[in-house]
C-alpha positions as CSV (number, residue, x, y, z in Angstrom):
1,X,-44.4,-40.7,50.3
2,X,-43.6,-38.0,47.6
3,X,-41.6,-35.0,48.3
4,X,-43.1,-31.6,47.3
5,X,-40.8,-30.2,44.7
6,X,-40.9,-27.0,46.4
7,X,-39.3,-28.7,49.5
8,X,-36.6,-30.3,47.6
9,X,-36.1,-27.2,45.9
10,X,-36.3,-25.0,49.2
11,X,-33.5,-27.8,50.9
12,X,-30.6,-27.4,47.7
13,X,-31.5,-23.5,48.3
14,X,-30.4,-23.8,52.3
15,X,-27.3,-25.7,51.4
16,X,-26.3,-23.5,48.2
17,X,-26.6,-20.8,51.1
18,X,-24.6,-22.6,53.8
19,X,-21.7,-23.9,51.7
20,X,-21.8,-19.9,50.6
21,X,-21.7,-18.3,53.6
22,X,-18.9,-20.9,55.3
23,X,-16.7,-20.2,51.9
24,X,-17.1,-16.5,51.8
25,X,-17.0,-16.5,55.7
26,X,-14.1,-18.0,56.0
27,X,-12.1,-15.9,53.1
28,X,-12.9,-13.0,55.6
29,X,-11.5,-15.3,58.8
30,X,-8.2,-16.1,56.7
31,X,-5.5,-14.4,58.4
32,X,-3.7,-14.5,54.1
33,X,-6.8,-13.9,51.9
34,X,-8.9,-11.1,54.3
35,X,-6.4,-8.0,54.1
36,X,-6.0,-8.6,50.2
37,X,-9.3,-9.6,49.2
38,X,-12.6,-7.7,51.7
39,X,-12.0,-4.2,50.3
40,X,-12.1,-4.8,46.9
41,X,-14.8,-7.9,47.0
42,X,-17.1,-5.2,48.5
43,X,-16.8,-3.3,44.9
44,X,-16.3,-6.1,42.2
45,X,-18.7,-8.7,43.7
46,X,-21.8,-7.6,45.6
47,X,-22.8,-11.1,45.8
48,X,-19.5,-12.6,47.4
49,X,-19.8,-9.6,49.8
50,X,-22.8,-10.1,50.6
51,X,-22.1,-14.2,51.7
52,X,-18.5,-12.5,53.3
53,X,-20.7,-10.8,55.1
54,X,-23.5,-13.1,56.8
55,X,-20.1,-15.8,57.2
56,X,-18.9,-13.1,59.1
57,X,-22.3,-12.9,61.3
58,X,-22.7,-16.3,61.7
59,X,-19.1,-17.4,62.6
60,X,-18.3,-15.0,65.0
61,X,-20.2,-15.7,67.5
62,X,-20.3,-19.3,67.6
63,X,-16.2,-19.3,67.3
64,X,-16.6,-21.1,64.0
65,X,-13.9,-18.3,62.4
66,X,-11.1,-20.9,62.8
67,X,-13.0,-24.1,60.8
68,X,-14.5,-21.4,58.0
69,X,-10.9,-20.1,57.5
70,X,-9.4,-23.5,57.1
71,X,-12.4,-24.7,54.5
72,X,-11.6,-21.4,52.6
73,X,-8.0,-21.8,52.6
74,X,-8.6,-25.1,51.8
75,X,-10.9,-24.7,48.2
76,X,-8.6,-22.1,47.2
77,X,-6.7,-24.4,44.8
78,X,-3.1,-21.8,44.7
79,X,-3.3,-19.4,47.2
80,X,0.2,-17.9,46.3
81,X,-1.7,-16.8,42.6
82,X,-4.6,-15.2,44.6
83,X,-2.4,-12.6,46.3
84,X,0.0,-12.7,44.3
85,X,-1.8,-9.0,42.6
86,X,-3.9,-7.1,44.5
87,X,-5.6,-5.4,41.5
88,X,-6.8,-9.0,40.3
89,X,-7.3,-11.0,43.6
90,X,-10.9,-11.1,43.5
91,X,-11.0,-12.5,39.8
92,X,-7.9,-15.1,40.6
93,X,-10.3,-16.2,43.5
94,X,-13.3,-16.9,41.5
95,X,-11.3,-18.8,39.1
96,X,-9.3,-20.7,41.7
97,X,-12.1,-22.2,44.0
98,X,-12.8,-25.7,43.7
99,X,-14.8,-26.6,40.8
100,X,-17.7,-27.7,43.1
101,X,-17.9,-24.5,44.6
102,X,-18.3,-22.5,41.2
103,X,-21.9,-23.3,40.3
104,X,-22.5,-22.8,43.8
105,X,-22.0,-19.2,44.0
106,X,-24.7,-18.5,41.8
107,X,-27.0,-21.2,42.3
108,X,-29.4,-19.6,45.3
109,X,-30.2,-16.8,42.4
110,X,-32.1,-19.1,40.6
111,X,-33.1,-21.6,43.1
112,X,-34.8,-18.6,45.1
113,X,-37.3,-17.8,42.5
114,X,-38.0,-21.6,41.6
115,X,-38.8,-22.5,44.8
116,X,-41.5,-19.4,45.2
117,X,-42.7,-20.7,42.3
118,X,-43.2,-24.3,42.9
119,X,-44.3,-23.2,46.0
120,X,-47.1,-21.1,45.0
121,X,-48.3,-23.4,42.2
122,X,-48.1,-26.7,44.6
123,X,-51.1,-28.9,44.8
124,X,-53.5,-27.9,47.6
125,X,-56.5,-30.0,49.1
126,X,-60.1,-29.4,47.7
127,X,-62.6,-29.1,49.8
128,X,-66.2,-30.1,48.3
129,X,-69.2,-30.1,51.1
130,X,-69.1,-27.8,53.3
131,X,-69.2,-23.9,53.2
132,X,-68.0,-20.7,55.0
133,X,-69.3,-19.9,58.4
């Protein structure tokens, strides 16, 4: 059985999403990287916010803000760097995540569209007797 490339495509979206949301969720559950980092990721990187954000929603009430905060802590390769300048934390963050994270942050941007796409131009069923009613 063949998988629909808009299915494959919609699944790597979902987990771009996930990892996202449990990175930038736990940033704003670290008890070290939330006072430096929320206020200025809210004006230097919409998108970061935004996944801060909906980590935020999502861990909260399912008491997930202790697990998010250790896999951020965690992927953050020298945290002392990060905070180290409160003018450049948000920049020392993006460059000290784990390299598996990096093309990560961007990914759903591009798998988003891609996946309307294949979506739209999948294969559909042809019908040939038969008629309206």
């Amino acid at each position: 059985m063949r998988v629909p490339m808009y299915a494959l495509t919609t699944w790597l979206l979902l987990v771009c999403v996930a990892v996202n949301v449990c990175f930038w969720g736990g940033v704003a559950a670290s008890t070290s990287l939330a006072p430096v980092l929320r206020e200025p990721l809210s004006r230097e990187a919409p998108l970061a916010y935004t996944y801060l954000l909906a980590g935020e929603a999502i861990a909260a009430p399912l008491g997930l803000d202790e697990s998010f905060a250790a896999f951020a802590e965690g992927q953050v390769q020298d945290p002392a760097q990060v905070l180290e300048v409160s003018a450049l934390s948000v920049d020392r963050l993006m460059r000290a995540r784990s390299g598996w994270l990096k093309p990560l942050h961007s990914a759903p941007l591009l798998l988003a569209p891609l996946a309307l796409i294949l979506w739209w131009r999948r294969p559909r069923a042809i019908k040939t007797f038969g008629g309206r009613r």
